[in-house]
C-alpha positions in Angstrom: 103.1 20.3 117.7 100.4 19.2 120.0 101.6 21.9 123.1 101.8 24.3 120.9 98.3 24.1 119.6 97.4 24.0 123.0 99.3 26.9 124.1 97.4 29.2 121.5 94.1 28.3 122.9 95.3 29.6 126.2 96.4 32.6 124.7 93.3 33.4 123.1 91.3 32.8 126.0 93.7 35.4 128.0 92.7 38.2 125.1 88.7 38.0 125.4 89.5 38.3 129.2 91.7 41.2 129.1 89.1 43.0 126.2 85.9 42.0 128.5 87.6 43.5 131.4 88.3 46.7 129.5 84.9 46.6 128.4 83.4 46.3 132.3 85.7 49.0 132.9 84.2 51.6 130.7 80.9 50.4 130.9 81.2 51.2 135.0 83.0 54.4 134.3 80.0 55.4 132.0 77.8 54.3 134.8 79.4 56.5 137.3 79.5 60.0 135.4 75.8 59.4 134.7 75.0 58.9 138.1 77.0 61.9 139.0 75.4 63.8 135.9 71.9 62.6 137.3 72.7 63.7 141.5 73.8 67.2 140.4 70.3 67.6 138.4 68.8 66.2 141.8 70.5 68.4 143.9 70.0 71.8 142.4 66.9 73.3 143.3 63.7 74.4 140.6 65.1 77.8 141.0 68.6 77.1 140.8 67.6 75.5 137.3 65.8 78.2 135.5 68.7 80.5 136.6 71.0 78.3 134.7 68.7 78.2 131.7 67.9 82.0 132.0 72.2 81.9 131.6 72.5 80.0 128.5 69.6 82.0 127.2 71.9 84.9 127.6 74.5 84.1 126.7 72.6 82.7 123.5 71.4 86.0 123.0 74.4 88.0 123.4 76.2 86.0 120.2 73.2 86.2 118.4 73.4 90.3 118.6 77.2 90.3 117.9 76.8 88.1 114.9 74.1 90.4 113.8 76.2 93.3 114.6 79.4 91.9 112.6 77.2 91.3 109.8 75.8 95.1 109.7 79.1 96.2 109.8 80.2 93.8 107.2 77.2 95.2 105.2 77.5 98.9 105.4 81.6 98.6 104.3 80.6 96.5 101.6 78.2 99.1 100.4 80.7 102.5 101.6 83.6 100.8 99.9 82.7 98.4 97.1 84.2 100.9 94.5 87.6 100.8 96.9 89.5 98.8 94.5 88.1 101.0 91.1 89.2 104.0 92.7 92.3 103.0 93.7 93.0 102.0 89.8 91.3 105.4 88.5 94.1 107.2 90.4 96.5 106.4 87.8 94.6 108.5 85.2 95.5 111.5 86.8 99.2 109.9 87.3 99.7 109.6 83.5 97.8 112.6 82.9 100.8 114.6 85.1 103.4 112.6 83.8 102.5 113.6 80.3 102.5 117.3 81.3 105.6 116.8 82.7 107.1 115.5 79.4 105.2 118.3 77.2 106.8 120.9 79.1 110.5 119.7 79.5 110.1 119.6 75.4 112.7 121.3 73.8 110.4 121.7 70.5 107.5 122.6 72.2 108.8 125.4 74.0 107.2 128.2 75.0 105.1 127.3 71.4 100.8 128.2 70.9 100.3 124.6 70.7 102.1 123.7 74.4 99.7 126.3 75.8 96.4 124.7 74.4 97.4 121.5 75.4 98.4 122.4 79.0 95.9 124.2 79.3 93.0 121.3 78.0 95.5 118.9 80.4 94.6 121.4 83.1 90.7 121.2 82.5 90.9 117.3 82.6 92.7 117.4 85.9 89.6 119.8 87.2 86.7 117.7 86.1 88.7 114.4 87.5 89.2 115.9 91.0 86.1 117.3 90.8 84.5 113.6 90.3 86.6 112.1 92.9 85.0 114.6 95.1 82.0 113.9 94.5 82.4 110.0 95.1 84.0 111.0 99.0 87.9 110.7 97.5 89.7 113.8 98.4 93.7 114.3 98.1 95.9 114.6 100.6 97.1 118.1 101.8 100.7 117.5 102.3 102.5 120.5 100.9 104.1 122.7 104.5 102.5 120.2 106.4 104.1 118.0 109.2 104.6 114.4 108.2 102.1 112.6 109.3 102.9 108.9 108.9 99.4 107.7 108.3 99.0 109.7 105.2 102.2 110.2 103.8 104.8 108.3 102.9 108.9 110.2 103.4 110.7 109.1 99.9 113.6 111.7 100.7 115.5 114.3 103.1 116.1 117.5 101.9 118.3 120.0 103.5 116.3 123.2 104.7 117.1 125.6 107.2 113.5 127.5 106.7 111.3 124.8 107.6 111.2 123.0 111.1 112.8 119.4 110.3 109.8 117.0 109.6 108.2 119.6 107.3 107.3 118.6 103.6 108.7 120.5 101.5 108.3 118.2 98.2 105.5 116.2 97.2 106.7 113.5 94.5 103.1 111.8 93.8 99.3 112.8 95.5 98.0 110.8 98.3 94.1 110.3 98.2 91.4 109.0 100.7 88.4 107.7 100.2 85.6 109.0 103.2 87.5 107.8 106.5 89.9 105.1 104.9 94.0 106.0 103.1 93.7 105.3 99.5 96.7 105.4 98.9 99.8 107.5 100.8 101.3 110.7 99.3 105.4 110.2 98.4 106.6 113.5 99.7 110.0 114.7 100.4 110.6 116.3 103.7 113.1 119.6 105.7 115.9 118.5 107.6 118.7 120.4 108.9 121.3 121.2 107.1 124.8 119.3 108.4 126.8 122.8 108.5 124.1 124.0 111.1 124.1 121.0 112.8 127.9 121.2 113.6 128.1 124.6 114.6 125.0 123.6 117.1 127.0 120.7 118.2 130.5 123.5 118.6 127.3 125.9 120.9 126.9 123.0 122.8 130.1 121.9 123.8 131.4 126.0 124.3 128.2 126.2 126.6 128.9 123.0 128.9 132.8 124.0 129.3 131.4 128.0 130.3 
């Protein structure tokens, strides 16, 4: 019992020597990367220092202006394209407003009837004073009927054959695409030409007559 209280002592005393020598240790490195810290300061020259502060200055400066610049940006979208998301939503008036002409004038009852007329027609007037509004507000629809797809503003939903349009052509637009000043509301769902596969083979049967000539 006695050697082993005597044994911990020992061992105790071996800890504080081992953490006072760690201690020493980064007490000296500290030391050493002040001095170092301090002989670089010596060793540049008055002028050498203002050129470094004229740097930082600088380069203070120059993300001072870009924050200032991000937050302009930020700013003026806000303020272009707050009503982004309202518009986006208002869209689907004129969506329901076509789908229920759609279903008015594939009515059996209705027919070729007075009261189909009036209502197309006060459907029609609606449709005018809603683009109109859009208009006015910077949203515009999307030209897309005989145009080239263009996949930033429309979106292909189908192929259909069509030997008098160039392939690529729309030919069928399925649902508007709007913008709103510079940015895509919303893409138009168009169908688009393609060549039709009878065509295609006979140009394939050209081809093969022309390499064997």
């Amino acid at each position: 019992m006695e050697k082993e209280q005597n044994q911990k002592p020992a061992e105790d005393n071996g800890d504080i020597v081992k953490d006072s020598k760690s201690k020493i240790e980064s007490n000296t490195s500290d030391l050493n990367r002040e001095e170092e810290v301090k002989k670089e300061s010596e060793e540049k020259s008055p002028d050498e220092k203002i050129l470094e502060l004229e740097e930082k200055l600088a380069r203070t400066f120059a993300e001072m202006e870009n924050q200032r610049r991000r937050f302009e940006k930020e700013r003026e979208e806000a303020f272009e394209y707050g009503g982004f998301s309202f518009a986006k939503e208002a869209l689907n008036l004129l969506d329901n407003l076509e789908r229920s002409k759609q279903i008015l004038e594939n009515d059996v009852t209705l027919k070729n009837s007075d009261a189909l007329k009036k209502t197309l027609e006060h459907f029609e007037i609606i449709n005018k004073d809603l683009i109109s509004i859009f208009s006015k507000n910077h949203i515009k629809q999307i030209e897309s009927l005989n145009k080239k797809l263009d996949p930033h503003l429309h979106q292909a939903m189908m192929e259909i054959e069509d030997d008098k349009n160039e392939p690529g052509t729309i030919i069928q637009v399925i649902q508007n695409g709007f913008t709103i000043k510079d940015r895509l509301l919303r893409p138009a769902l168009v169908g688009v030409s393609k060549k039709t596969t009878i065509k295609d083979k006979k140009d394939e049967e050209n081809n093969e007559k022309s390499k064997q000539n």
